[in-house]
N, C-alpha and C positions, 0 to 999 in steps of 0.2 A: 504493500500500500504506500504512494506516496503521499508527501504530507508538503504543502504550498511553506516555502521559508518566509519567516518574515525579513523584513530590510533589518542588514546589520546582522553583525556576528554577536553571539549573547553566549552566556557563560553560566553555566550552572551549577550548583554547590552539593555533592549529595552526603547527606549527613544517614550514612548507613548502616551499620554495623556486620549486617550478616557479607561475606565476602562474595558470597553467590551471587546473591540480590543486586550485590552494588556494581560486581563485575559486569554483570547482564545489562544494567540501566547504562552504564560508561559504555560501552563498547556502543549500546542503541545511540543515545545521542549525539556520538560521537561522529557516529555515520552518517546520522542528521545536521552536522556542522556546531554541535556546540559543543563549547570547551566545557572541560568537564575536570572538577576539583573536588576530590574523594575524602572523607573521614570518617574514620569509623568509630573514634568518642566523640562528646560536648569539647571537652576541651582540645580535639583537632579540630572540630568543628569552628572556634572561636578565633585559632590562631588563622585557619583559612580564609574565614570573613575578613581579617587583620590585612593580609597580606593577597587578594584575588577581588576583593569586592566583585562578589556574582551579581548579577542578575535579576538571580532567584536562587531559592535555595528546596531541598528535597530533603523532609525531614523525618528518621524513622522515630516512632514515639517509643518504642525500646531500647533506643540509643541510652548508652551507660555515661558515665558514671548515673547521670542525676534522672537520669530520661529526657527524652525529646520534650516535652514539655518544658522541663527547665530550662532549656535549647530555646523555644521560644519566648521565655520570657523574656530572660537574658537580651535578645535580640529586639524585642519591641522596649525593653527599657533603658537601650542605649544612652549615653550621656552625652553631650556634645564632644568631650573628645574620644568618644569610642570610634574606630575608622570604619563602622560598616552604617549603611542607611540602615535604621529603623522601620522604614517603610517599604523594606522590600519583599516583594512577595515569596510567601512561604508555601511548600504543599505539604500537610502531614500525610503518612503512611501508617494507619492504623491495623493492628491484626486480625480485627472484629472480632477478637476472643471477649471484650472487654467496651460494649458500644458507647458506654458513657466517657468511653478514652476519647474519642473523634468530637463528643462533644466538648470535652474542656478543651480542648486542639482550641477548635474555634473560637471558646472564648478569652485563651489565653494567646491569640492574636493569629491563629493562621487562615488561610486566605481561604483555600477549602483543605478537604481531607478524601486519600481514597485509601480503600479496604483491601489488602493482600486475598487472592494473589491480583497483583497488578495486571491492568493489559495496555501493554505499552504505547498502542496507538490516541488511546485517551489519555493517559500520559501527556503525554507529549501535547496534543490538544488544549487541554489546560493547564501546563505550563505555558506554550503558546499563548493562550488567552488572557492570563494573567500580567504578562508580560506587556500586552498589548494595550490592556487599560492603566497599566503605572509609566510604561516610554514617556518621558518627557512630559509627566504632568503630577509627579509625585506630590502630594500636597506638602508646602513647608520649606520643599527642595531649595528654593532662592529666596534669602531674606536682604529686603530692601530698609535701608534706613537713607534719607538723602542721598549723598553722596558717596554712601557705603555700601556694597553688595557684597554677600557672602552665600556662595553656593556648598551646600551642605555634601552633598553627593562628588563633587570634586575637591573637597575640603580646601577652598581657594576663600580669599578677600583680596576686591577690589576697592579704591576708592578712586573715584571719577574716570573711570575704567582702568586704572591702572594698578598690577600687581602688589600685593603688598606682601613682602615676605616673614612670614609669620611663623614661632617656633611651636607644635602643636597644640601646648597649653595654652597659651595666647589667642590659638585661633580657638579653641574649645570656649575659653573665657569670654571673649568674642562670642560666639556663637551663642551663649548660654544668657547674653544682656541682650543682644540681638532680637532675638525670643518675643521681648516682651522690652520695646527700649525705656520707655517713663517708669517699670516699674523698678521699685528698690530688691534686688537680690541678696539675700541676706550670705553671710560671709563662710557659714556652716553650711548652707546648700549648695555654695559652689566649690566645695572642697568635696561634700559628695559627692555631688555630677559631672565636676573638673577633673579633679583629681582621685577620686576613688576614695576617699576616706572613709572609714567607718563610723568613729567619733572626733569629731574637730579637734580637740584638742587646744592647746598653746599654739601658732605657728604666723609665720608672716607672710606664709605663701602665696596667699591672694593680695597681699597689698604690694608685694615686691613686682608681680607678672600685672600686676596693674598701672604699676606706675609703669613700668616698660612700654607696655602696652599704648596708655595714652601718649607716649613719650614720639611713640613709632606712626600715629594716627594724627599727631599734632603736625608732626615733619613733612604730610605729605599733605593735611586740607587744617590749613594753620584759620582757619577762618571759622570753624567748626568744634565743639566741645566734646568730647568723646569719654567717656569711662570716668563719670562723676563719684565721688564717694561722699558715701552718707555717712558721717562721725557715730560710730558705734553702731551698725547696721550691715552696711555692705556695700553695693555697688550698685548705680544706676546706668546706661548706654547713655542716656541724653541727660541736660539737665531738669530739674523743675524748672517752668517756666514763672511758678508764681513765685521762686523764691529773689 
């Protein structure tokens, strides 16, 4: 059976465990023109996202250590400096031993779910289709502020179209006031979603990558106020305008 390509070469993630399964699924898509990036725990799974950013991803819900589930949270709770989209389409792979699995699948963020044994031409189908409703209109993908864009998906900032080079905390930090730029980010949440913390602690870390930060954003739109702080609070993108 042939199956119509879409435009553009696409890259798929399988997060599979069983070796049968996953050699079978590689070798199919393979033939079908898509690159094809194998793991068979969460944690290959996380380091591939890191280093391939697919596409899309194929997800067994009996993948170890934590299961696929954890797999997906992990992945829709990304933080701005995690390097994979949060919004990329997921398929789970259910065993249907267990039918309430496929329903948490969905509600712990995946796009749909299909029931072993697989058949590979619907496979392929809805991946195809999933794919087809996120190209180039992922919501969130590009945050505009004035004279600042930051494309999430290419982990890039611009300001008045030009590059700004930025060290990933920076851009994450960036990314994380971006968000939401009037409001105030408190200093403990961006150490979680920044920088992975667990409990904040003592640390200077958000004041030091922020003053950098506006230091690097002043030099190139001097006319513009960027990465405000709020004395004993956190961080705002813009300023108050009432203040």
């Amino acid at each position: 059976m042939s199956h119509p390509p879409l435009a553009g070469r696409w890259s798929a993630l399988l997060a599979v465990p069983d070796p049968d399964r996953a050699g079978a699924l590689a070798v199919d898509l393979a033939a079908d023109g898509v690159a094809v990036h194998a793991a068979a725990t969460g944690d290959d799974a996380l380091a591939a996202l890191a280093g391939c950013r697919p596409d899309v991803a194929v997800v067994d819900l009996d993948l170890a250590p934590a299961g696929g589930l954890a797999l997906l949270g992990r992945v829709r709770r990304a933080g701005p400096s995690d390097p994979w989209d949060p919004a990329m389409p997921v398929l789970a792979i259910s065993g249907g031993r267990e039918p309430h699995h496929a329903v948490r699948a969905l509600e712990q963020g995946a796009d749909d779910v299909m029931a072993t044994p697989l058949f590979y031409p619907e496979l392929l189908a809805r991946l195809r289709a999933m794919i087809r409703r996120t190209r180039g209109s992922a919501p969130g993908a590009l945050l505009h502020v004035g004279p600042l864009a930051i494309d999430r998906r290419a982990r890039t900032a611009t300001v008045h179209g030009r590059l700004l080079d930025l060290p990933p905390k920076e851009l994450g930090l960036l990314t994380a006031l971006a968000c939401d730029p009037r409001r105030v980010v408190g200093k403990d949440d961006l150490l979680r979603d920044v920088w992975g913390y667990r409990s904040p602690g003592r640390t200077r870390t958000v004041d030091s990558h922020a003053s950098r930060l506006r230091r690097r954003l002043a030099a190139r739109c001097p006319e513009e106020r960027f990465v405000c702080n709020v004395w004993g609070v956190g961080y705002r993108l813009l300023p108050d305008e009432s203040a």
